[in-house]
N, C-alpha and C positions, 0 to 999 in steps of 0.2 A: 496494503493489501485490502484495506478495506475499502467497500463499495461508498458508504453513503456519505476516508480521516480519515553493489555500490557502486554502481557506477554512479548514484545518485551523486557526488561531490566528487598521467600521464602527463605529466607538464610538457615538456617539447613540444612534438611535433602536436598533438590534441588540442594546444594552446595556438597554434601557429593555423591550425585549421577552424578555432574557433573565430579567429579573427579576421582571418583571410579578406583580404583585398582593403588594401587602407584606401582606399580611394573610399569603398563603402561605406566607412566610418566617417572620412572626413566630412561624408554625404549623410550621418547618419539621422536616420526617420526620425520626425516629432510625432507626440504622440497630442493625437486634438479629440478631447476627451466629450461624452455626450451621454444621454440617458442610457441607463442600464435596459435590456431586451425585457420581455417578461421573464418569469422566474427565478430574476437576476434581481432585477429592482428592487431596490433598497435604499433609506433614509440615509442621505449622505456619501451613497455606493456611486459613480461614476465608470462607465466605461468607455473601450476605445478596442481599436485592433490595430496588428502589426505584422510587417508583410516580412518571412525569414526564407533565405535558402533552403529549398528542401534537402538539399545535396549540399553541406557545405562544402566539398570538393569542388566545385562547382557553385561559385558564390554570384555569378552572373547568371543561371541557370532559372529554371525552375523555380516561382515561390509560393509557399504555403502561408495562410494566413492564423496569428497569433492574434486569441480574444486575452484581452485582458481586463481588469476593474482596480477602483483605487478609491480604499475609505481615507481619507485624507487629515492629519491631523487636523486638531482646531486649534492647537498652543505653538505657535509659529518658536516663543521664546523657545520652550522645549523639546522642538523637533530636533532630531538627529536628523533622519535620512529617511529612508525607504526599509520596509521587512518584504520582501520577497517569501509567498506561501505558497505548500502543495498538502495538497488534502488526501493523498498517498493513493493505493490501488496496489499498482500503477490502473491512470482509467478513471482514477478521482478529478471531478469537474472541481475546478479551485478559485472559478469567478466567484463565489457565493461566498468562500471562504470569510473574506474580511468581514461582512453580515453577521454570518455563523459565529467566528471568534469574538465577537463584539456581544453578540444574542448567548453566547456561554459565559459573557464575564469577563472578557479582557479586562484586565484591570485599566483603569484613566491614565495609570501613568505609563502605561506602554499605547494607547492611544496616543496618547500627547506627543510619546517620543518618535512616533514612525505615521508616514502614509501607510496603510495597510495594504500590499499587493497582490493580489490573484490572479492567477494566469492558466486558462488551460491548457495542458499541456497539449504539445502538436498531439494532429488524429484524436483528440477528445475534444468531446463536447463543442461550445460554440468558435474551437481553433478547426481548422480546416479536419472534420472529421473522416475515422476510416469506418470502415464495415466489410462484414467477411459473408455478407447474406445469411445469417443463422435465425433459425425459429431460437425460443427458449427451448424446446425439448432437444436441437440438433448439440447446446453446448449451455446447460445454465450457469458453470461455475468453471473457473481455473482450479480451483484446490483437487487434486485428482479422487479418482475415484477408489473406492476400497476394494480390494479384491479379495475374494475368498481362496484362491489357487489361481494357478498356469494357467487355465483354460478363461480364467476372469480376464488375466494379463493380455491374454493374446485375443477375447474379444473385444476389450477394452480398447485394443492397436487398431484395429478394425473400425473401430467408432471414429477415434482421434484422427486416423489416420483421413478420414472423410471430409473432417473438421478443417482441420489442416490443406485439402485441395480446395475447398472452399473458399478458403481464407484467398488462393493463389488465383480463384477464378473472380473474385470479388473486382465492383467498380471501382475501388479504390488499391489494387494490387501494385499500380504503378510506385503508390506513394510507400506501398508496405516494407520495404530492405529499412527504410529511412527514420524508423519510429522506434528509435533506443533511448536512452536514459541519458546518453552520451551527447547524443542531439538536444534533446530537452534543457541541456544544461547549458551549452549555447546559446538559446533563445531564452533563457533565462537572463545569461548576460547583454544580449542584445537588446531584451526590454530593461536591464539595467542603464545601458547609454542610453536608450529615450528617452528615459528619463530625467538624463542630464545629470546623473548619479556615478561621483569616481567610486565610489563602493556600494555595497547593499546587504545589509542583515536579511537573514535566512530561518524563518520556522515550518518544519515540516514535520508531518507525523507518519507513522508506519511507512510503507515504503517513499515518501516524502524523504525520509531520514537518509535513504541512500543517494534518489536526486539531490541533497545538500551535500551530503560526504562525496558525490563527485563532480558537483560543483566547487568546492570548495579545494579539491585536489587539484582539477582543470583550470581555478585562476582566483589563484588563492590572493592574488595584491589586489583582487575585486570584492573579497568579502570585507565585512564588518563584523558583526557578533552572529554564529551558527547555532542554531539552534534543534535537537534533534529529539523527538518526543514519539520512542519505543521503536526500537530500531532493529533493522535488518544485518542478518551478516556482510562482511565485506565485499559479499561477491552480488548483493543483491537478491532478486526471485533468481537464483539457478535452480539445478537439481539437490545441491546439499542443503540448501533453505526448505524444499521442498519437502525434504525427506527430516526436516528439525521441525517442523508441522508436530510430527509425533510428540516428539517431545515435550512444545509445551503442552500437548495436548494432556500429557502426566506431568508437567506442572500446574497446572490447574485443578485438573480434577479433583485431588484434594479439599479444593474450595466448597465445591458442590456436595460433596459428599457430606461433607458439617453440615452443609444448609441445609439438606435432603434429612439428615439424620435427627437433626436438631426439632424438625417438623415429620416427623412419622408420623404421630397421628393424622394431618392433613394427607398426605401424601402417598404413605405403607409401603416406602422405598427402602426401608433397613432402617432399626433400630439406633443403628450403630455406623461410620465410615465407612469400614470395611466389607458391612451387612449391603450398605447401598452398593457397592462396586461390584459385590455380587449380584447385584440386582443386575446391576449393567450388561455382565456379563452373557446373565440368564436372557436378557430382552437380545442381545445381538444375535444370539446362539440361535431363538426361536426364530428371531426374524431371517435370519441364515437359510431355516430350512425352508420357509412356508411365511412369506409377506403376511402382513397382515389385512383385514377384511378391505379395508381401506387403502392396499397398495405399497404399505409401506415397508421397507426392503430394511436386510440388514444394516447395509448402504447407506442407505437413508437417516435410518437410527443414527447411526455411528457419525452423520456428516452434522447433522442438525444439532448434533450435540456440541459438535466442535464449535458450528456457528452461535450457539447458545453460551459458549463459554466467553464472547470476548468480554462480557459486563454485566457487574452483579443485577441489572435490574432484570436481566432476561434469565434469571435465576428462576423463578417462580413459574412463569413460563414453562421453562424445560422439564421444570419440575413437572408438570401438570401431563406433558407430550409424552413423557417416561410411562407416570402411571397410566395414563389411557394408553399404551402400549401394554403395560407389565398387566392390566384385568380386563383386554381386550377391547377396548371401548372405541370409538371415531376418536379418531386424532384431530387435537386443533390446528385448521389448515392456517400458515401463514401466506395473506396477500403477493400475488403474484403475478406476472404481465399475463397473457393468455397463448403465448404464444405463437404469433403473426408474422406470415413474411413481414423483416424489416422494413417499416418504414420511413419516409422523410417527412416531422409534422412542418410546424411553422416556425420550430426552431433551428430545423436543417438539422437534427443529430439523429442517426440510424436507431430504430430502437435496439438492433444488437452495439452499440456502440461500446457501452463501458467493456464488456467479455471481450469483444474482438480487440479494441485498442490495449486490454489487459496484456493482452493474448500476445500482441506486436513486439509488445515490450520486453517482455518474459522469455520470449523466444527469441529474440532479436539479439537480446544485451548476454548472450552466452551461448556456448557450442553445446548444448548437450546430448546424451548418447540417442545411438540410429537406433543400435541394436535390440529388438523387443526382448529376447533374454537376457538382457543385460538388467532390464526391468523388476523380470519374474526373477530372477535372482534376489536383488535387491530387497523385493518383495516379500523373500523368507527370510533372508536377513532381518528385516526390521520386522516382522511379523510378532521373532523370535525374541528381540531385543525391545519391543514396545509395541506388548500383545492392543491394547486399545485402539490403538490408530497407528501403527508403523505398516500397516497393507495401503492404506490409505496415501503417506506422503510419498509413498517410495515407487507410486506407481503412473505406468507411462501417459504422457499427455501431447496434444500435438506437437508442441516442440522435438518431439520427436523424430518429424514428420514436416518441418517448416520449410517453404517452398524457396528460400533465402537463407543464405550463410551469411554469419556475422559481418557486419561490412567493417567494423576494423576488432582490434583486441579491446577484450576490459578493460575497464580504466582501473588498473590499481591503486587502493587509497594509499599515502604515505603521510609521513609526517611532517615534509616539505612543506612551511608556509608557517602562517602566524599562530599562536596559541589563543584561541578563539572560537572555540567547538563547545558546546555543553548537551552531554548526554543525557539522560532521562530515562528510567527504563523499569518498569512493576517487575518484580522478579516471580509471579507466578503469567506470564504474559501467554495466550496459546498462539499467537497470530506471530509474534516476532520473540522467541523465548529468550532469557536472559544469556545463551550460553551468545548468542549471535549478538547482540551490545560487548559484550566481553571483547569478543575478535573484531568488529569494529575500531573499540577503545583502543586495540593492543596496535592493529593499524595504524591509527591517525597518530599515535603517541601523546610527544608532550603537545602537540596541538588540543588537546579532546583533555574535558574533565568526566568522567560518570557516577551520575548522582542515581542510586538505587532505591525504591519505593518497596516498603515491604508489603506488598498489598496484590493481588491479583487482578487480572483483566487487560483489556486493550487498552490504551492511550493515559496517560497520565496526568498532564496538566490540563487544568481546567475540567477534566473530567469526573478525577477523584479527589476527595475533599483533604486533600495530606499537607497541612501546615508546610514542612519546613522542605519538600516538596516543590509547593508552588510558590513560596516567599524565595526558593534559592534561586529559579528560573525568572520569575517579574525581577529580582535586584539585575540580576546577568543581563536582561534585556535592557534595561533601564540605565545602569550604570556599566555595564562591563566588569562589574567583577564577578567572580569563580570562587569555590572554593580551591583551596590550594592543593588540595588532594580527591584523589574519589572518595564520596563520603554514601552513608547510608541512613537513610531517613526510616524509622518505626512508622509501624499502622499509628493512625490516631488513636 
């Protein structure tokens, strides 16, 4: 889900369709590799592209082109294979990835052990991109909007719903049925045989996690060792993921509240946990009736908080947006596009790219409801059940409204296939809460081990500094083994 880091992993007929036309295989692409684009390049980084079926039903049809890149080991003796990355979203650009993973600290020995692979996913980035023509103000985020009442609900329907015809009048409409997770995972395998690879190790993070869990369902004698670092529920972005938003949102909060509390004097957010949450409270309340001088909406409040929660360094930060809220002050604005009709620079990617290909995905890879009361129901339900953000997950967004039905079913995760999965997962997470790793684990079964971090925030390895954490995940990559049971790791 995030911008900058299940269908993700049906065996029959999904497998029969991902393979479709052995003639294509016997034919299948090399890949003839050459300097990385700007904002790709990187020491050691390599890329290339690759030409896939937009319609795998249709595998002589239509093709869309796959960018890929590849940090390549340097210890030939040490090499396994290939690691296949996605840098999550969905709408995460994953060429850069291997750079990124290398510039955070891969350890040497999972260099040595893997070419390191990025690939952006179809309709992102430099793979054949989509776009829905949106300003920034026509659609800034997928996480839905908060609503105060019925009448937010049903403006809200009104908004999306505009969103949503856009997306259907868009230059790239033709390609929009075709951009699910389901697909993705395909062309996942596809740059796996170009690479002349009978398997391929898998690390993805946030909704990466679900491209690997349905990859890994879809052609489970293709993986090697899966790697899943803060994971989504089994069903992926649906509406019940949407609506667990809330949740971790109160699993976290917690976190802030010590931080907030611990620094009062900086800060005069509450003395105390509790003291700050009423602060929270009082700031959404005021912002509810009457924006502040600068614009800023209950709404607002309540979203920037959420985005302020994935990691402690944006702690202080929020801290700072709170109090010039809570004694009236300018808010510190954060950097943002200006929003311009879409354009095409010299990299070819729309600037609505990452939101609208988000967008494709989310709505593409599940049915969810038409009905705008269905919504506003919802609405009070979670309102009632998780007053801080339950208006917020549970409310309608264009999928509501998507100009395309599902082109086939979810891919259901199972346990079918090898024991070769390792979970990963901060048990105060707001972006993928731990309740959603649980129903993953119970999913995939004895295939999946899950290793629990006692720590809050997005992302976990390499991110946060948890000893036994990231020695259990470098040993797994490195050698393949697991722990033998789900085990739980302490803060440092």
């Amino acid at each position: 889900m995030r911008k900058s880091v299940a269908t993700a992993l049906a065996i029959g007929l999904l497998t029969t369709l991902s393979t479709a036309c052995s003639t294509a295989e016997a034919n299948e692409e090399k890949l003839s590799w050459k300097k990385c684009p700007e904002g790709v390049a990187a020491a050691g980084v390599e890329c290339t592209t690759l030409d896939v079926p937009l319609d795998y039903n249709k595998p002589d049809g239509k093709t869309i082109e796959i960018a890929v890149s590849r940090l390549a080991s340097k210890n030939p003796d040490k090499r396994r294979g290939v690691l296949l990355t996605n840098s999550g979203g969905p709408g995460g650009e994953t060429l850069t990835m291997p750079a990124t993973l290398r510039k955070l600290g891969l350890p040497k020995s999972v260099l040595d052990s893997y070419d390191i692979i990025g690939t952006d996913p179809r309709g992102v980035g430099r793979s054949t991109p989509v776009t829905c023509g949106l300003k920034l103000a026509d659609h800034s985020t997928n996480v839905p909007t908060y609503a105060r009442n019925a009448e937010d609900v049903a403006a809200e329907a009104m908004r999306v719903e505009s969103v949503a015809k856009k997306c259907a009048a868009s230059e790239t409409a033709d390609v929009l049925p075709h951009i699910t997770t389901a697909n993705t995972a395909r062309d996942l395998d596809r740059v796996r045989k170009a690479l002349g690879e009978s398997k391929a190790s898998y690390f993805g993070i946030s909704y990466g996690t679900y491209l690997g869990s349905v990859y890994a369902t879809m052609f489970p004698r293709s993986t090697d060792r899966v790697f899943l670092d803060s994971v989504t529920g089994p069903g992926g972005w649906d509406a019940s993921f949407a609506r667990n938003l809330s949740r971790g949102f109160e699993d976290r909060f917690p976190d802030f509240t010590k931080f907030a509390a611990a620094q009062n004097k900086k800060y005069g957010l509450g003395k105390t946990p509790a003291a700050v949450e009423e602060t929270y409270f009082d700031i959404a309340a005021k912002l509810d009736r009457k924006p502040s001088a600068d614009g800023f909406t209950g709404a607002a409040f309540r979203h920037v908080t959420f985005a302020n929660f994935y990691y402690d360094s944006k702690l202080p930060e929020l801290a700072e947006i709170w109090k010039a809220l809570d004694t009236g002050k300018p808010v510190p604005q954060p950097k943002s596009g200006k929003g311009e009709t879409p354009t095409t620079g010299s990299s070819g990617v729309p600037s609505d790219n990452y939101v609208a290909s988000q967008m494709h995905v989310i709505c593409n890879d599940s049915n969810w409801p038409a009905n705008v009361s269905v919504y506003a129901r919802n609405v009070e339900q979670d309102r009632k059940a998780h007053p801080k953000f339950g208006a917020a997950g549970a409310n309608i967004t264009p999928c509501a409204f998507w100009p395309s039905e599902p082109a086939e079913k979810p891919v259901k995760l199972t346990d079918r296939g090898p024991s070769n999965i390792l979970l990963l997962q901060n048990r105060r997470d707001p972006a993928t809460p731990l309740s959603g790793a649980r129903e993953t684990r119970a999913a995939l079964g004895s295939r999946a081990r899950l290793v629990t971090a006692d720590q809050g925030g997005h992302l976990a390895y390499l991110f946060l500094d948890n000893k036994c954490a990231h020695d259990t995940v470098t040993t797994f990559l490195v050698t393949g083994d697991r722990p033998d049971k789900d085990i739980n790791c302490p803060s440092n």
